[in-house]
VEXBAKOL-724828 format. One record per residue: residue in three letters; x, z, y of N, C-alpha, C in turn. Coordinates in steps of 0.05 Angstrom, whole numbers, plus 32768, in hexadecimal, padded with zeros to 4 digits. Layout:
N
ALA|X|Z|Y|X|Z|Y|X|Z|Y
...
// end
This chain:
277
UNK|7F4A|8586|813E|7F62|8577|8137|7F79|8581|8148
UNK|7F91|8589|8148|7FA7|8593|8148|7FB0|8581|8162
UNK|7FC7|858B|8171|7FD4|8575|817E|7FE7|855E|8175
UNK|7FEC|8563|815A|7FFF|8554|814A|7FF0|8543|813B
UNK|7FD4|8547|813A|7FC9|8536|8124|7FCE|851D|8126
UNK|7FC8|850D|810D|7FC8|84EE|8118|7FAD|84E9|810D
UNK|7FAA|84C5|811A|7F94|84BD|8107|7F9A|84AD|80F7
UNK|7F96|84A7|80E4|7FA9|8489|80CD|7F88|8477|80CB
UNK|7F98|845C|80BC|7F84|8451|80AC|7F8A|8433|80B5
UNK|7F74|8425|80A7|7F73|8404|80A5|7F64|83FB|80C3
UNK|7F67|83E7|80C6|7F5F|83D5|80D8|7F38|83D5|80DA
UNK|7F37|83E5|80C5|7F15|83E1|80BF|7F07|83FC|80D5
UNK|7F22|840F|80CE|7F1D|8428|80DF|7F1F|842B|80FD
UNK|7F2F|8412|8106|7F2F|840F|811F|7F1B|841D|813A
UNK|7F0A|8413|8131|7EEE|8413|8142|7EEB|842D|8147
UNK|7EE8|843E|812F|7EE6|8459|812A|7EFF|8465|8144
UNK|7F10|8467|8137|7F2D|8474|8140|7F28|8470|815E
UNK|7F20|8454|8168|7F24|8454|8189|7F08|8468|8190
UNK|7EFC|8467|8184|7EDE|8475|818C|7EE9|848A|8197
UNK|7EF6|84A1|817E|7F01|84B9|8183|7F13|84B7|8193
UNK|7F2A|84AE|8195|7F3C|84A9|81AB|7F2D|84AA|81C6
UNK|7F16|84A1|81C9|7F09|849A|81E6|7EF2|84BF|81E0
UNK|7EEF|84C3|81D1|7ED8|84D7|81D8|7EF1|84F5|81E3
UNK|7F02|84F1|81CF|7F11|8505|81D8|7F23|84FE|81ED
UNK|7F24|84F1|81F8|7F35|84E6|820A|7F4D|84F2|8209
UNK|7F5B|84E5|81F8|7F74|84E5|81EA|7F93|84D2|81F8
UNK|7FA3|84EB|81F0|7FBA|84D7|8201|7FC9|84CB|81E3
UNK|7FD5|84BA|81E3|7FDE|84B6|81CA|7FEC|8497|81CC
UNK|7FF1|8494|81B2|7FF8|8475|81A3|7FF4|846B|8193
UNK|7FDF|845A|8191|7FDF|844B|8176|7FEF|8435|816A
UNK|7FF9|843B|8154|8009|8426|8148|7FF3|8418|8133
UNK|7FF5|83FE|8138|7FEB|83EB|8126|7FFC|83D2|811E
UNK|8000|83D7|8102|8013|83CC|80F8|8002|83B9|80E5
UNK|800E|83A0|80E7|8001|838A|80CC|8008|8387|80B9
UNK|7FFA|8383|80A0|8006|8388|8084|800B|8377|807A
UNK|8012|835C|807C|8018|8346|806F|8029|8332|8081
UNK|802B|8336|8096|803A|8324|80AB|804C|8340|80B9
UNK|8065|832D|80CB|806A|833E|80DD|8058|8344|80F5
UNK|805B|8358|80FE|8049|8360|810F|803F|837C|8110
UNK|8042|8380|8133|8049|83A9|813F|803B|8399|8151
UNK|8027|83B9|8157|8019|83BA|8176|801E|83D8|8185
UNK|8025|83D8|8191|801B|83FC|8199|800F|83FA|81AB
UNK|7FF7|8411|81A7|7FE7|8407|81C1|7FE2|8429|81CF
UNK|7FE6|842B|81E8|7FEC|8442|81F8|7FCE|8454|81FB
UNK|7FC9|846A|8205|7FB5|846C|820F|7FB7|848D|8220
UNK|7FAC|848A|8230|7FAD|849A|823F|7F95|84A7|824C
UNK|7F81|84C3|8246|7F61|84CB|824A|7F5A|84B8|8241
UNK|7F64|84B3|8225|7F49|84A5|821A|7F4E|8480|821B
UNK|7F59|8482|8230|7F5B|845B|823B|7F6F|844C|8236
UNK|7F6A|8435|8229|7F88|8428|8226|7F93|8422|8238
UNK|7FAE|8423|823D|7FBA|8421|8256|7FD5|8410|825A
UNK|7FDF|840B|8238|7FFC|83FD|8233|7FF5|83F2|8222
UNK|8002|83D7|821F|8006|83CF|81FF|8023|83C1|8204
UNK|8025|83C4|81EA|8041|83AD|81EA|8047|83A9|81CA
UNK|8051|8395|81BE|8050|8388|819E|8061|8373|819C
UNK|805E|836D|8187|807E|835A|817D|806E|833C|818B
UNK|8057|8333|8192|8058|8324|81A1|805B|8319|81C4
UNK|8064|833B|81CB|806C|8336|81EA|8059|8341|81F1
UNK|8050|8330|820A|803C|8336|821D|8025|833E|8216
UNK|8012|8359|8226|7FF7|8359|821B|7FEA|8344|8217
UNK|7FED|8335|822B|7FD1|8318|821B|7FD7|8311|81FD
UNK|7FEB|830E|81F4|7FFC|8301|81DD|7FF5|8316|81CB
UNK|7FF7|8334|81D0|7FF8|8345|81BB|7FDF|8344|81AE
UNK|7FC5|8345|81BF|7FAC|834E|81C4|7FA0|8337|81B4
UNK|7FAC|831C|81BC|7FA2|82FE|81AC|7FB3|8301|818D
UNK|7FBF|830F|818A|7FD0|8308|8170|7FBF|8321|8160
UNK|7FB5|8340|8172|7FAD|834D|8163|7F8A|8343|8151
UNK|7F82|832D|815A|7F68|8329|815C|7F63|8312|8144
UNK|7F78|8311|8136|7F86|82FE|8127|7F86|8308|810B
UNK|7F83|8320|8108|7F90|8339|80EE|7F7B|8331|80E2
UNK|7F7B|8339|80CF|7F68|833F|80B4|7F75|835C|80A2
UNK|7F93|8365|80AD|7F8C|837D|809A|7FAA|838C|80A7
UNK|7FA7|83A5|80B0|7FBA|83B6|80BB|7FBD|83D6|80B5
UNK|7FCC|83E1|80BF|7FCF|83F4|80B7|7FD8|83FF|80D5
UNK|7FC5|841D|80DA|7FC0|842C|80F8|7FC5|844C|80F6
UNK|7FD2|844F|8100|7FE7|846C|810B|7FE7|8473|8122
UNK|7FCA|8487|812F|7FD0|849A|814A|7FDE|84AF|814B
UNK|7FEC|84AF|8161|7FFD|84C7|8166|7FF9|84D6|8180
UNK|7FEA|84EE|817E|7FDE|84F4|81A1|7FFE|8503|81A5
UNK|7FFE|8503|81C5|800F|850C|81D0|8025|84F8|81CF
UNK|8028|84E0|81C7|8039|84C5|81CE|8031|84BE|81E8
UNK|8041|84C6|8201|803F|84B6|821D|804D|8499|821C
UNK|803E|8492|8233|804F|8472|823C|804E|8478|825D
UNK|805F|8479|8270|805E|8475|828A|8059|8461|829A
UNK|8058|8449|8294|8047|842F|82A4|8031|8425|82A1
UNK|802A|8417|82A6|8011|8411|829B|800E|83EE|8298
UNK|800A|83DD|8288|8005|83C2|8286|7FE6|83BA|8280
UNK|7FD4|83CC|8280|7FBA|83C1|8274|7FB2|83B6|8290
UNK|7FA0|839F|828A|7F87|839B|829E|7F6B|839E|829B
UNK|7F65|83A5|82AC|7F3C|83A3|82A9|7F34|8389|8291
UNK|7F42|837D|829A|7F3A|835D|8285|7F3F|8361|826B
UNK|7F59|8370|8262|7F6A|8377|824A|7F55|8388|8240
UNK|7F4B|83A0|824D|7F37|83B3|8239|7F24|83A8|8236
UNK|7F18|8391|8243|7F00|8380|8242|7F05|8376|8222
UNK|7F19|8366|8223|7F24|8353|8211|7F26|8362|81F8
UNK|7F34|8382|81F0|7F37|8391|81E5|7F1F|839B|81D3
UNK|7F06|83A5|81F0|7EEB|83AC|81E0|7EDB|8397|81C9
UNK|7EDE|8377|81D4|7ED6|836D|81D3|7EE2|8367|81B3
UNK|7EFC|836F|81B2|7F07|836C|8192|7EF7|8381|817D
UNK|7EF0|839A|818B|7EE5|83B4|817E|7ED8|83AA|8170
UNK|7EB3|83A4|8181|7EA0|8394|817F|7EA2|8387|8163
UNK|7EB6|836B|8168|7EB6|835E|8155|7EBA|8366|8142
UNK|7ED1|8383|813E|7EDE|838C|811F|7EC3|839C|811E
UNK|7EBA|83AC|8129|7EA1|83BE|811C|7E88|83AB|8112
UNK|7E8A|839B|8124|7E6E|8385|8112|7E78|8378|80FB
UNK|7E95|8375|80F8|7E99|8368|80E4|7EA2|8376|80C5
UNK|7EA4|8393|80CE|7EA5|83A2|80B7|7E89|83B0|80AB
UNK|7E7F|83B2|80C7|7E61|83C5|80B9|7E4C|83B8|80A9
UNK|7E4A|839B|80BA|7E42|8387|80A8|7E46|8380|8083
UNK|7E66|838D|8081|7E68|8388|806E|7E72|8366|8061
UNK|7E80|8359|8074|7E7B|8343|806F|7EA1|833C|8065
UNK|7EB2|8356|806E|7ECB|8359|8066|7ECC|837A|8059
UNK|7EDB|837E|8042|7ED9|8396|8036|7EEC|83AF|8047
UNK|7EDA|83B6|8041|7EF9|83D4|8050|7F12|83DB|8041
UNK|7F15|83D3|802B|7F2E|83D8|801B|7F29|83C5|8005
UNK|7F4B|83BB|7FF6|7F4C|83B5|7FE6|7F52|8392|7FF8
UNK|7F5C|837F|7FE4|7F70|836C|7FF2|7F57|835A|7FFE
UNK|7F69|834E|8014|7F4F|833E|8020|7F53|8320|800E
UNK|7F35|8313|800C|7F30|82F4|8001|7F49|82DD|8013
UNK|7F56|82DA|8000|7F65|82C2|8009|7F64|82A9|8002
UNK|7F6A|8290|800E|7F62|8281|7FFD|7F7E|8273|7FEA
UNK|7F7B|825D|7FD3|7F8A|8257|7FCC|7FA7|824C|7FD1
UNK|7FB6|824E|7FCA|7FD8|8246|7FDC|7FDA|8231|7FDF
UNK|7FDF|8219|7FF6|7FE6|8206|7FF0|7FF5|81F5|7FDB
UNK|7FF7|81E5|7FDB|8013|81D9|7FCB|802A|81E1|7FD0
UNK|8040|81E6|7FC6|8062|81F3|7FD1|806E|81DA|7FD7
UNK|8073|81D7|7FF3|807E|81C9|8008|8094|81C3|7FF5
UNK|80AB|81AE|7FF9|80BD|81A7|7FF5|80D1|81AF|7FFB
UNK|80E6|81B9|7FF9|80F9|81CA|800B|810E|81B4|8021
UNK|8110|81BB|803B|8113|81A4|804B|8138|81A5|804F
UNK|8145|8192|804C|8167|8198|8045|8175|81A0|8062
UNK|817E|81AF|8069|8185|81BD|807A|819C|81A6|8085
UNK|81AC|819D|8098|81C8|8196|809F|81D8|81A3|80AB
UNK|81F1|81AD|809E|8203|81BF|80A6|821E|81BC|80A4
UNK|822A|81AD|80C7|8249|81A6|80C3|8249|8189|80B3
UNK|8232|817C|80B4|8230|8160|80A8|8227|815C|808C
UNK|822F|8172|807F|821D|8174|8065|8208|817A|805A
UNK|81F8|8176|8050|81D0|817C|803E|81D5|8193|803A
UNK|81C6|81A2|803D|81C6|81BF|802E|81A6|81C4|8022
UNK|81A2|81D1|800F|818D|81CC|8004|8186|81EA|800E
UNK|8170|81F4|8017|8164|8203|8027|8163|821C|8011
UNK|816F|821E|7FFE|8168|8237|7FE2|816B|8253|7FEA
UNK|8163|8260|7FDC|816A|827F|7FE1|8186|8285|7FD6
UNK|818E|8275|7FC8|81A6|8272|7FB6|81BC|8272|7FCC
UNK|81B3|8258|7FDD|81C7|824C|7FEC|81C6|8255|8003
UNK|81BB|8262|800E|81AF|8274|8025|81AC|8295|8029
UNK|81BF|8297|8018|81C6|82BD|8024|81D6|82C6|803B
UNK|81D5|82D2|8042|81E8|82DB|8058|81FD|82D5|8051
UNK|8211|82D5|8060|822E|82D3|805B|823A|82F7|8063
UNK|824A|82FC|8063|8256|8314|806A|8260|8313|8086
UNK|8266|82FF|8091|826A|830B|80AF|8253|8309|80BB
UNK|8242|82F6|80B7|822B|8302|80C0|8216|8314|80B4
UNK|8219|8324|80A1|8214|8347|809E|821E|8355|80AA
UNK|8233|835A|80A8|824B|8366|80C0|8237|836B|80DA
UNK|8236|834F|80E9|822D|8352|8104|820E|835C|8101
UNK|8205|8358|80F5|81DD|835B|80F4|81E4|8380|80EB
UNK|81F5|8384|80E1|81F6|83A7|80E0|81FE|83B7|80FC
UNK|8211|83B2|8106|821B|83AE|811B|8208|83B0|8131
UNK|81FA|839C|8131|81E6|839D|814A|81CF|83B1|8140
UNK|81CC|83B1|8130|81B5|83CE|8120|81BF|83EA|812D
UNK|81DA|83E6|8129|81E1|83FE|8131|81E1|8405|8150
UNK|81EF|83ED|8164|81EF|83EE|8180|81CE|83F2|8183
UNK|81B6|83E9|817C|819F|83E3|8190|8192|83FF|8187
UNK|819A|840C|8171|818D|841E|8167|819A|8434|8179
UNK|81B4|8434|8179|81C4|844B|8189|81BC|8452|81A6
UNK|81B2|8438|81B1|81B0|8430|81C6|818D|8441|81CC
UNK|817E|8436|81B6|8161|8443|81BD|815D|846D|81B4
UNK|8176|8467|81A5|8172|8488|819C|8182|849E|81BE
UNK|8191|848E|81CA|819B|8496|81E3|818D|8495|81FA
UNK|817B|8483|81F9|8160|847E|820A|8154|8494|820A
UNK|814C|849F|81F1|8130|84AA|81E7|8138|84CC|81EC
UNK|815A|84D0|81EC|815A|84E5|81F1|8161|84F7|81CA
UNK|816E|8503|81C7|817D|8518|81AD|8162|8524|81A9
UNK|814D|8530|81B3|8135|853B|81A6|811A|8524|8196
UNK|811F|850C|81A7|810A|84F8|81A3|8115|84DF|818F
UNK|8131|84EC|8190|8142|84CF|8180|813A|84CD|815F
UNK|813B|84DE|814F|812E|84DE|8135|8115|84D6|8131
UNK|8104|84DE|813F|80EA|84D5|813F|80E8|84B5|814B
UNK|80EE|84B1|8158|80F1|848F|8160|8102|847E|8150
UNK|8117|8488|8148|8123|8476|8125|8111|846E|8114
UNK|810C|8491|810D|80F3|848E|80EE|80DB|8477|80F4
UNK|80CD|847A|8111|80C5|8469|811A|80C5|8447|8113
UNK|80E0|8446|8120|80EE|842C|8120|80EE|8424|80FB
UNK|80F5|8431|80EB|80F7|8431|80D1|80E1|8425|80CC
UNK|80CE|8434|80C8|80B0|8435|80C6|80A9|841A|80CC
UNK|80AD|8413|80EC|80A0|8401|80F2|80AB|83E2|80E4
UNK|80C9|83E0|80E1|80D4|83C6|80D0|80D2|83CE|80B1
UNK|80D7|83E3|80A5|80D0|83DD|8088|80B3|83D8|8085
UNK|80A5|83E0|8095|8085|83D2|8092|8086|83B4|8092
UNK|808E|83A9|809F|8087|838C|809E|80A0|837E|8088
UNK|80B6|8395|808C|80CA|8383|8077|80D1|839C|805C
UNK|80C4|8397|804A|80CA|83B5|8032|80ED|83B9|8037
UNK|80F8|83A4|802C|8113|83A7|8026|8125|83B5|8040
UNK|8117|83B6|8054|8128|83C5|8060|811C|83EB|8068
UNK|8114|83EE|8052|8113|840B|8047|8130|8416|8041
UNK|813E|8406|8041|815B|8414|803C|816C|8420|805C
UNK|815E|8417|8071|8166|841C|8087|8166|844C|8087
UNK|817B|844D|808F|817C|846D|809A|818B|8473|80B6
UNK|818B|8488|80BB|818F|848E|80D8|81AD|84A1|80D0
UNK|81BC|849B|80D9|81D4|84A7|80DB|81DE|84BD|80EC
UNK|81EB|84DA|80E3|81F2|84E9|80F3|81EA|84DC|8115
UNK|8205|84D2|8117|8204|84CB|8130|81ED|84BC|813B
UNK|81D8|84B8|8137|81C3|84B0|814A|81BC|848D|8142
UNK|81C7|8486|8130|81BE|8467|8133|81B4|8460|8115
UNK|81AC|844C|810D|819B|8444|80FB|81B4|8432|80E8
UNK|81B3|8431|80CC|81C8|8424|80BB|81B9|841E|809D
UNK|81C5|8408|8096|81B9|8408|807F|81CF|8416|8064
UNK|81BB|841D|8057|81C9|8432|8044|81C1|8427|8023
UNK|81B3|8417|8021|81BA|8409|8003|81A9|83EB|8010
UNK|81BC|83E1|8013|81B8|83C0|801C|81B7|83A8|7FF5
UNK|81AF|83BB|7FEC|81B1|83AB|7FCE|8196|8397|7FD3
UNK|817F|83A2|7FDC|8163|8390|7FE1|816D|8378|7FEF
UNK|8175|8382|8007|8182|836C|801E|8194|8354|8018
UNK|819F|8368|8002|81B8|834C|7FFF|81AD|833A|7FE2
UNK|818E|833A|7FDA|8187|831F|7FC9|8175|8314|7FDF
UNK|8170|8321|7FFC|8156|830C|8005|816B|82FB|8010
UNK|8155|82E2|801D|8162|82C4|8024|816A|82C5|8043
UNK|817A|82BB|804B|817F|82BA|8065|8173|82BF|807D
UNK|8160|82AE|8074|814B|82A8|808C|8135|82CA|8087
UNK|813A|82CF|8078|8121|82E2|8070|8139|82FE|8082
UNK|8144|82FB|8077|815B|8317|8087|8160|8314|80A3
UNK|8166|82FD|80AB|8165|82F3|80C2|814D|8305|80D8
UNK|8136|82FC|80CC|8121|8301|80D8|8119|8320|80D9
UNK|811B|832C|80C6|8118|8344|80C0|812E|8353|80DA
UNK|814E|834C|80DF|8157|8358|80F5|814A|8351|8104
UNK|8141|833A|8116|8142|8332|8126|8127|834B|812D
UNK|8114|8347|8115|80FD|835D|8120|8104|837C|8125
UNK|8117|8384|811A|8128|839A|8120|8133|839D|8137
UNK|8148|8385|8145|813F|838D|8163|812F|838F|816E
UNK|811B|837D|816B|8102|837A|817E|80F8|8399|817E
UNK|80EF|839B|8165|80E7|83C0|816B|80F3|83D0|8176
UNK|810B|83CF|8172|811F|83E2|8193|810C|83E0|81AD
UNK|8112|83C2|81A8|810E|83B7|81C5|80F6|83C9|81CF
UNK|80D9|83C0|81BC|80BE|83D4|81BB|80C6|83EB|81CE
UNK|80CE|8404|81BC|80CE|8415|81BA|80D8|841D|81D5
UNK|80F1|8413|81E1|80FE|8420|81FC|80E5|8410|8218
UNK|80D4|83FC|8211|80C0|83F5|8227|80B4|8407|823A
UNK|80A3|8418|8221|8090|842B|8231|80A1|8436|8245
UNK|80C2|843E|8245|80CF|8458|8246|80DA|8441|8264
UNK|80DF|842E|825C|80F2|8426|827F|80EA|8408|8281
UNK|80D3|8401|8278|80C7|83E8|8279|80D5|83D2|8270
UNK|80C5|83BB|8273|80D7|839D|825D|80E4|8395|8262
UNK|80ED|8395|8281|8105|8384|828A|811B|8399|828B
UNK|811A|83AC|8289|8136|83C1|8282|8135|83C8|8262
UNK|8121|83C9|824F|8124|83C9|8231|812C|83BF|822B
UNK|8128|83A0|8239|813B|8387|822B|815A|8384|823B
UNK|815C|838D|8251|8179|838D|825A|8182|83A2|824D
UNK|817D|83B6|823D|818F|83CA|8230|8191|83BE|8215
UNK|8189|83B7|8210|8189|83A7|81F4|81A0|8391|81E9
UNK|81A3|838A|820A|81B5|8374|8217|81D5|8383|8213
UNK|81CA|8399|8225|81E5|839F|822B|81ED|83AD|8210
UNK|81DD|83BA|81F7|81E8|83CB|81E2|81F7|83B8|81DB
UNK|81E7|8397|81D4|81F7|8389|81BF|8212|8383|81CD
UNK|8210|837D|81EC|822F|8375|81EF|8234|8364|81E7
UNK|8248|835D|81DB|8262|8348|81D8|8255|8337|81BA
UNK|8242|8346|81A6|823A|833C|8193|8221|8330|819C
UNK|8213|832A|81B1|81FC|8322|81BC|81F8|82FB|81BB
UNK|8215|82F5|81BE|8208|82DE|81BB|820E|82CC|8198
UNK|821D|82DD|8191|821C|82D8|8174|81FD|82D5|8167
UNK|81F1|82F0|8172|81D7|82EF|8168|81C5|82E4|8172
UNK|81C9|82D1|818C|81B9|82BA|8195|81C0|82A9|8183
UNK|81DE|82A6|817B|81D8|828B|816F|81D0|8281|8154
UNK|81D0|82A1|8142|81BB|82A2|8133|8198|82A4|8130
UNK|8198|82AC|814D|8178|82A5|8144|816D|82C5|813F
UNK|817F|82E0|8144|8175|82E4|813F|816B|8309|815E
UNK|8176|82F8|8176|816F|830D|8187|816D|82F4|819D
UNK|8163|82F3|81B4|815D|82DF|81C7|815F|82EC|81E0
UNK|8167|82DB|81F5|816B|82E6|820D|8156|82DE|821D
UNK|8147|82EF|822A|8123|82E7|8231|812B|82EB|824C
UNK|8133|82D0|825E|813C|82C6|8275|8120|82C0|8282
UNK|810D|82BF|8282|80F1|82C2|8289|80F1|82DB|8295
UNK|80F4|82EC|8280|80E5|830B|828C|80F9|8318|8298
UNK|8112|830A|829A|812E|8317|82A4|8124|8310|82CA
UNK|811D|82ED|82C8|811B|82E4|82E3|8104|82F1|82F2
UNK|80ED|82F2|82E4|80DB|8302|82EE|80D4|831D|82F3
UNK|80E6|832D|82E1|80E4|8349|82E4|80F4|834E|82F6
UNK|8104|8340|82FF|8115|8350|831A|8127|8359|830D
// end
């Protein structure tokens, strides 16, 4: 296998992929992405050993408990992806093997299929829609009544552009394309409609036919940026750790930063600010 190879596949292949990863003692990154929910893991490795993780739920404990949760994903190695710190513990690869285990007994068995959609069960009843209050008035929670407005598209592009500009400057003019496409990759996975996202001469990420975007519902676009920073955020960790990924993040948005607190849809993580020093 090449130095560029990758390994692909489902969550079923897992077991497999780390095998090889560990026989060849492989430096690399696995991306494991979930196919029905939001949700990114990357998990580091270095001769073979896991040595980083980090994912849209934060902390390794959080990532590692959230990854153990899946029923169906989608996995992308990339050897020759470094990370320079290290966050794993003895406990974490404990915790990690101990997920293997479970996915290999639970596939070989045969007791979940290797492809094809997993058994779900029937949908509940459809909730009632709950009336929103806004400025003193009912608002009925609709997709109708609940699209973006235009100044807030304006700003949610805006900050696409600062956090993206911001990680493609990080990463360096040779690594910056490849960490976009990346970045692409990793939010139109969890969100289709933002397949319209492209990377612009100048180095930052823009959306280029927002026609998808502009029928979803508020809350649904909402969320979809908000996971678009977060993956910045991802992505600059390995390179200068969490408490400076997230202070540059800080500082790209600037002056539009607390707009987008008070949407809900970037957060200022005063925890990891106080504790990281």
């Amino acid at each position: 296998m090449s130095s560029n190879a990758q390994w692909q596949g489902s969550l079923a292949d897992l077991p497999s992929i780390i095998s090889s990863i560990k026989r060849l003692r492989a430096f690399g990154r696995l991306t494991v992405r979930n196919n029905t929910r939001l949700g990114l893991a990357h998990l580091y490795f270095r001769n073979g050993r896991l040595v980083h993780v980090i994912g849209t739920r934060g902390a390794v404990d959080a990532v590692l408990a959230d990854l153990q949760s899946w029923t169906r994903a989608t996995l992308r190695f990339e050897r020759g992806v470094t990370v320079q710190s290290e966050n794993v513990t003895p406990a974490h690869e404990q915790r990690f093997e101990r997920w293997l285990s479970h996915l290999q007994a639970r596939y070989s068995s045969g007791a979940v299929p290797r492809s094809g959609p997993a058994p779900t069960a029937p949908p509940p009843p459809a909730a009632q829609p709950r009336p929103q209050i806004v400025e003193g008035q009912v608002v009925a929670r609709t997709k109708v009544n609940q699209l973006i407005s235009p100044w807030e598209w304006q700003l949610l592009v805006e900050a696409t552009r600062r956090v993206s500009l911001a990680v493609a400057q990080l990463v360096g003019p040779k690594e910056a394309m490849n960490v976009l496409r990346d970045i692409i990759d990793d939010c139109s996975a969890a969100f289709p409609a933002f397949s319209g996202l492209r990377i612009s001469p100048n180095g930052y990420l823009y959306v280029m036919d927002k026609s998808h975007l502009d029928r979803m519902p508020r809350e649904d676009l909402l969320e979809g940026f908000s996971a678009l920073i977060a993956i910045c955020q991802y992505f600059c960790s390995p390179i200068v750790g969490e408490v400076e990924a997230h202070k540059l993040i800080i500082r790209a948005l600037g002056d539009i930063a607390p707009a987008l607190v008070s949407l809900g849809v970037f957060q200022v993580d005063n925890h990891l600010l106080l504790n990281g020093g």
